[in-house]
BAMAR-90729 format. One record per residue (C-alpha): residue in one letter; x, y, z. Coordinates in steps of 0.05 Angstrom, whole numbers, padded with zeros to 5 digits, always signed. Example, Ala and Ser with C-alpha at 12.3 -4.5 7.8 and 13.67 -1.06 7.14 Angstrom:
2
A+00246-00090+00156;S+00273-00021+00143;
//
This chain:
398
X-00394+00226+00024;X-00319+00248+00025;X-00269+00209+00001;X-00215+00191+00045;X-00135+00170+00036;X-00078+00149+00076;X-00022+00203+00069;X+00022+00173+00131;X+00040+00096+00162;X+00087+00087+00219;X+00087+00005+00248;X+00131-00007+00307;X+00146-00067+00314;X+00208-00112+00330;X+00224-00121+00260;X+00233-00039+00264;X+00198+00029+00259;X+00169+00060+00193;X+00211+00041+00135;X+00260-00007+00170;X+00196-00048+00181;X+00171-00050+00110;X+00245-00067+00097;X+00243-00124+00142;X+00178-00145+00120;X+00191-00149+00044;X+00255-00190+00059;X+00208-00235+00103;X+00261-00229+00159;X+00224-00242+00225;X+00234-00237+00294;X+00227-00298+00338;X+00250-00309+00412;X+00249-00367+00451;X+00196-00383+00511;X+00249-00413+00563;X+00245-00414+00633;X+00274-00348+00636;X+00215-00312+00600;X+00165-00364+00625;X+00170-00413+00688;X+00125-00466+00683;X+00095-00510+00643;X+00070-00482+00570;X+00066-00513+00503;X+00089-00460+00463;X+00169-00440+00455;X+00168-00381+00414;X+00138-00306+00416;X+00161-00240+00381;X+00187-00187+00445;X+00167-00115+00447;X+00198-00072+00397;X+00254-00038+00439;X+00233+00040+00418;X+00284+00087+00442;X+00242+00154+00465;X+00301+00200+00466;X+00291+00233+00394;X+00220+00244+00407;X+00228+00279+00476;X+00222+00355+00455;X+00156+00332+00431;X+00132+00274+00487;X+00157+00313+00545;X+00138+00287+00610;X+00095+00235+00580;X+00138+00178+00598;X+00140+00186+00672;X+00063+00186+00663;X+00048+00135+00619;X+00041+00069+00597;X+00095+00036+00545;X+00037+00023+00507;X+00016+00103+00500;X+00087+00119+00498;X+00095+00073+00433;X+00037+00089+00401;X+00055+00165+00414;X+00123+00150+00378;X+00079+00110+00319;X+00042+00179+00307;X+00100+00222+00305;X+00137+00182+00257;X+00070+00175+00219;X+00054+00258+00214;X+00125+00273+00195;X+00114+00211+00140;X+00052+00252+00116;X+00089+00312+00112;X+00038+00343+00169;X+00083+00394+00222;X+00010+00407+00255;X-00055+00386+00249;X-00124+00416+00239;X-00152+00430+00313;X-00212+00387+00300;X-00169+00323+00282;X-00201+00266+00307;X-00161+00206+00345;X-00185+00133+00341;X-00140+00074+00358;X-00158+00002+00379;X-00125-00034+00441;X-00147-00095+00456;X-00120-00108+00525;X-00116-00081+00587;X-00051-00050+00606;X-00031-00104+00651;X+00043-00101+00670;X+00014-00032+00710;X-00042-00064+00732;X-00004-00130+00761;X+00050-00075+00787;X+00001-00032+00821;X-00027-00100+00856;X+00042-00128+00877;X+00055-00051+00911;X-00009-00059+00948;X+00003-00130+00970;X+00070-00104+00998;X+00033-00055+01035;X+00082+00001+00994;X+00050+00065+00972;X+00026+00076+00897;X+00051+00118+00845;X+00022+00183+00832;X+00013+00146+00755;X-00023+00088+00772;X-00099+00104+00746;X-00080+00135+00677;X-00022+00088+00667;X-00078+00035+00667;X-00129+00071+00632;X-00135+00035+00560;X-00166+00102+00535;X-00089+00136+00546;X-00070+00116+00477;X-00130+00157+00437;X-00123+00214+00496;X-00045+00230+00499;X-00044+00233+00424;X-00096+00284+00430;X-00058+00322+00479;X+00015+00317+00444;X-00017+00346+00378;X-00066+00392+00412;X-00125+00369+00374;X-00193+00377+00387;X-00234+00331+00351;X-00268+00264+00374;X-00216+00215+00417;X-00228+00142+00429;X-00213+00084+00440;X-00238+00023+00410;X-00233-00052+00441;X-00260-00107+00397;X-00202-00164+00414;X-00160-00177+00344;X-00212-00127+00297;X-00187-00073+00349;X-00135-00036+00297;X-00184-00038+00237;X-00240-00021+00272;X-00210+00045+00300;X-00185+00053+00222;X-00254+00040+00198;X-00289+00091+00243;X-00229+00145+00221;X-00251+00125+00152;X-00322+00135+00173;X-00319+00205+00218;X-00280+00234+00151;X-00333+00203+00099;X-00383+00240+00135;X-00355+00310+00148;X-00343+00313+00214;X-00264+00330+00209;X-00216+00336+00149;X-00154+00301+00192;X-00149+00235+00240;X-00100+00201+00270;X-00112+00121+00287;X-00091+00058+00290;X-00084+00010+00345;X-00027-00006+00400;X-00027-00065+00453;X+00028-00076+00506;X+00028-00148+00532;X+00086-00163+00567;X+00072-00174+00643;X+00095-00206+00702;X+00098-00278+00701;X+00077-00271+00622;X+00006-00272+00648;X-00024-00255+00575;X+00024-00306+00538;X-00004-00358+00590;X-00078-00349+00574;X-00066-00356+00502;X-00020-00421+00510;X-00077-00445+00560;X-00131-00437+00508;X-00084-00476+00461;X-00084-00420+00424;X-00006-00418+00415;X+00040-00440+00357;X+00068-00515+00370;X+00129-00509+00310;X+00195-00534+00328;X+00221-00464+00295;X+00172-00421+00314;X+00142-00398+00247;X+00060-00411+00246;X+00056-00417+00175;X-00016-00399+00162;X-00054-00437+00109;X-00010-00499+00116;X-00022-00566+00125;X+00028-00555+00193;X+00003-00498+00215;X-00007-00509+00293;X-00022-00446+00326;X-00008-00363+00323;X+00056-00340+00333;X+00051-00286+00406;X+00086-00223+00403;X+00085-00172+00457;X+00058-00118+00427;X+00073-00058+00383;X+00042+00003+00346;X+00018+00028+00275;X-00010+00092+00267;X-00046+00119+00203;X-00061+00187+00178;X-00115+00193+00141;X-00146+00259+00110;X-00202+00282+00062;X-00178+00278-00009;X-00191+00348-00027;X-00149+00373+00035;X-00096+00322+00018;X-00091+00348-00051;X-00092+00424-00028;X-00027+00418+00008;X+00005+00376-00048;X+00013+00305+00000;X+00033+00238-00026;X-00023+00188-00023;X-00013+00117-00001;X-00073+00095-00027;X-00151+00110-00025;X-00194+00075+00032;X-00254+00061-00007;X-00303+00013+00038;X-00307-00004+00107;X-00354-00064+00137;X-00360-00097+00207;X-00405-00148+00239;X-00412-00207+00296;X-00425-00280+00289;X-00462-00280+00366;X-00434-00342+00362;X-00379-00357+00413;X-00332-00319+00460;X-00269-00355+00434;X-00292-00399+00374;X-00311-00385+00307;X-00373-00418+00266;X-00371-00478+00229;X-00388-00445+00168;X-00380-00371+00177;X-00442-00333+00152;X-00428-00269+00179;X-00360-00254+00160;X-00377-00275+00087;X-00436-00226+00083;X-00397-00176+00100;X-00348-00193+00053;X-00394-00199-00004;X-00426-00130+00009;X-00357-00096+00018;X-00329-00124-00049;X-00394-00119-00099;X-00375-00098-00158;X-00300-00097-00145;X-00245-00139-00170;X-00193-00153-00116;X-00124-00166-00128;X-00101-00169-00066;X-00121-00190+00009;X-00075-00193+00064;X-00122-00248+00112;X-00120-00256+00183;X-00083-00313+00174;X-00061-00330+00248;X-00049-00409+00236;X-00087-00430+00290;X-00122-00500+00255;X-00187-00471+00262;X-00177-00392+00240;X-00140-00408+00169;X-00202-00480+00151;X-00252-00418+00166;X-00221-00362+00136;X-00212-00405+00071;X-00293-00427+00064;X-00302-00344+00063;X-00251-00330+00016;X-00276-00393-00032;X-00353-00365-00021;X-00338-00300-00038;X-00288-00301-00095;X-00310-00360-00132;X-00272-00375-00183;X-00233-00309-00183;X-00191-00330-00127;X-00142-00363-00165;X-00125-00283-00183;X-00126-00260-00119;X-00061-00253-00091;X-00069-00277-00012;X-00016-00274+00044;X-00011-00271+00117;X+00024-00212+00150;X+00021-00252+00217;X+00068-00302+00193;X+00116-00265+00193;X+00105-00201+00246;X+00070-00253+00294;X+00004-00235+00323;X+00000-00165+00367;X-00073-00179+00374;X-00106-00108+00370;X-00039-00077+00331;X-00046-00130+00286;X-00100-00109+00235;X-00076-00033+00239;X-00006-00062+00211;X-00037-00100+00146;X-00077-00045+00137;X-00016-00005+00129;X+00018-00057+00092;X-00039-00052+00044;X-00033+00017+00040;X+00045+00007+00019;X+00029-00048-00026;X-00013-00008-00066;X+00035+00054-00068;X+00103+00012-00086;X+00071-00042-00128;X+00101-00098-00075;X+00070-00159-00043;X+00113-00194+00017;X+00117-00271+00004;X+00095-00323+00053;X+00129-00369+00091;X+00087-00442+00090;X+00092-00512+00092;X+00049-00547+00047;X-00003-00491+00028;X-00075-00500+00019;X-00102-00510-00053;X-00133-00466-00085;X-00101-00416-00054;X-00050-00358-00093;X-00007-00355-00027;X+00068-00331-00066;X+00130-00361-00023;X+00165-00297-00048;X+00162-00223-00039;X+00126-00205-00112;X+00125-00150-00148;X+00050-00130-00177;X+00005-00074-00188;X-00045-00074-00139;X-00117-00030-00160;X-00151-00059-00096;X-00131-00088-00035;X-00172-00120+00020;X-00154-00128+00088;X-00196-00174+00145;X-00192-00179+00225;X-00229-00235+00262;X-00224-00230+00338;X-00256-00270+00404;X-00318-00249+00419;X-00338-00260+00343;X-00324-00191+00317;X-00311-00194+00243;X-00287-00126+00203;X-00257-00117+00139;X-00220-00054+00095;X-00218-00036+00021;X-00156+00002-00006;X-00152+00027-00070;X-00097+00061-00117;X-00114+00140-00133;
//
């Protein structure tokens, strides 16, 4: 098996691109709008999201060319995410057999909802249409901007989206089958009539806060906080390749483990057997010192999420340092996971944990109200999404 590292991050999000993010992030400055009847009419119970990062294209046009009169925001984002993230590994072009992975977890449904209101209107559609509304765009233009050869997919497993299409870069690498890949995950969900927001609210899914911050692992935690959408795209490589052409390493990806409850469609178990198997099996023999949870503060999520971490740590959780990466960025769903697996990855390589922001925390939980600094060894990262798909990263220092 080949060992694999992360020698490039680039999150978009609306807290920034690249290192303005991380920036953002470590001063725990987020960015909250508010649900009026101008972004929503009608009756919702949430009042706060996080709006698509605006991404200006016009410095990456010599290399996106006539992409965006062809596709999606969400492509055209994620394109952006893996330019910033080659020229952060140092990589001007990439082995032809490069694979491309990257999770979205939704359908592209502004283009969709567009494309229905031009037919309803009996007005002709654009030329654009179809791939505009493919979800496999994202894996497929990346393919084409870099000219790369190698496996290109996409991967849609709800909020595990991201770190599944991480996981199987981590995997196609281990096993030989390509020295270079480019993943991640990117989701676009601003529509007409804020159709995605709405089936979240409806589900009562939605944070309730007066300020809009979910605070996960709180006593008033009430809900996730939305946000439209972004990108994060990863480079990862083969060590040995990495090393021949002298790039800086982020940090080593070192296990990779995914699995279903076949439980529920929306819910999680009471007690949640699956998720802390796989847990168990991805950390045997290691000693964490870091994981960055799902942590969307929906009532249900965090209770959960706390059993596994208590089942699997023991009494070495008290030495794990936790936090929750959504309470900050809000949730983008399938982006979500492929941004705290970066945030691991930068963690690791600048010795830096972001801080939380709760109300009363949970006990027995190491949840820092403060951006620390610490040296991480190993960092774990977990996704839970609908449907009951689990998955979880390791990250180690080199």
């Amino acid at each position: 098996m080949n060992r694999v590292v992360i020698t490039g991050i680039a999150p978009v999000n609306a807290m920034g691109s690249g290192n303005e993010f991380f920036n953002n992030l470590m001063a725990m400055r987020p960015v909250i709008s508010k649900a009026d009847n101008n972004y929503c009419a009608g009756k919702i119970s949430s009042g706060w999201y996080v709006p698509y990062p605006e991404v200006d294209l016009a410095p990456y046009m010599d290399k996106l060319k006539r992409m965006p009169s062809l596709a999606s925001k969400n492509a055209c984002t994620a394109a952006v995410a893996a330019i910033i993230a080659a020229s952060d590994a140092g990589i001007s072009e990439f082995d032809p057999d490069t694979a491309v992975f990257f999770g979205v977890s939704t359908m592209n449904a502004d283009d969709v909802i567009n494309a229905y209101n031009l037919i309803k209107g009996n007005r002709r559609l654009m030329p654009s249409t179809n791939p505009k509304a493919m979800a496999n765009a994202v894996p497929a233009w990346i393919s084409i901007l870099f000219n790369v050869h190698g496996r290109s997919q996409v991967i849609s497993t709800a909020c595990s989206s991201g770190p599944d299409a991480v996981g199987a870069a981590y995997e196609h690498i281990s096993m030989g089958k390509s020295k270079m890949a480019i993943c991640g995950g990117a989701d676009y969900m601003k529509s007409d009539e804020e159709m995605i927001f709405r089936s979240f609210d409806v589900l009562g899914a939605l944070t309730r806060s007066t300020d809009g911050l979910p605070r996960p692992f709180s006593d008033q935690r009430s809900g996730f906080l939305f946000c439209e959408g972004g990108a994060c795209a990863l480079i990862l490589e083969e060590y040995e390749c990495a090393l021949r052409r002298n790039a800086d390493i982020y940090a080593e990806i070192t296990g990779y483990d995914s699995c279903c409850d076949a439980y529920h469609i929306v819910k999680m178990p009471e007690y949640p057997q699956q998720a802390v198997a796989m847990l168990r099996k991805l950390t045997q023999g290691k000693k964490v010192d870091y994981y960055n949870a799902h942590g969307t503060a929906t009532e249900v999520n965090d209770r959960i999420e706390t059993i596994a971490l208590k089942e699997v740590f023991g009494n070495d959780l008290k030495n794990v340092i936790i936090n929750a990466t959504k309470g900050i960025t809000g949730h983008c769903i399938g982006t979500s996971g492929a941004i705290e697996a970066a945030v691991c990855a930068y963690s690791i390589r600048h010795g830096i944990v972001h801080g939380n922001i709760p109300g009363t925390p949970f006990e027995g939980l190491n949840l820092p109200d403060k951006t620390t600094k610490a040296d991480i060894k190993c960092a774990v990262s977990s996704s839970f999404g609908f449907g009951g798909h689990n998955c979880a990263l390791m990250f180690e220092k080199i």
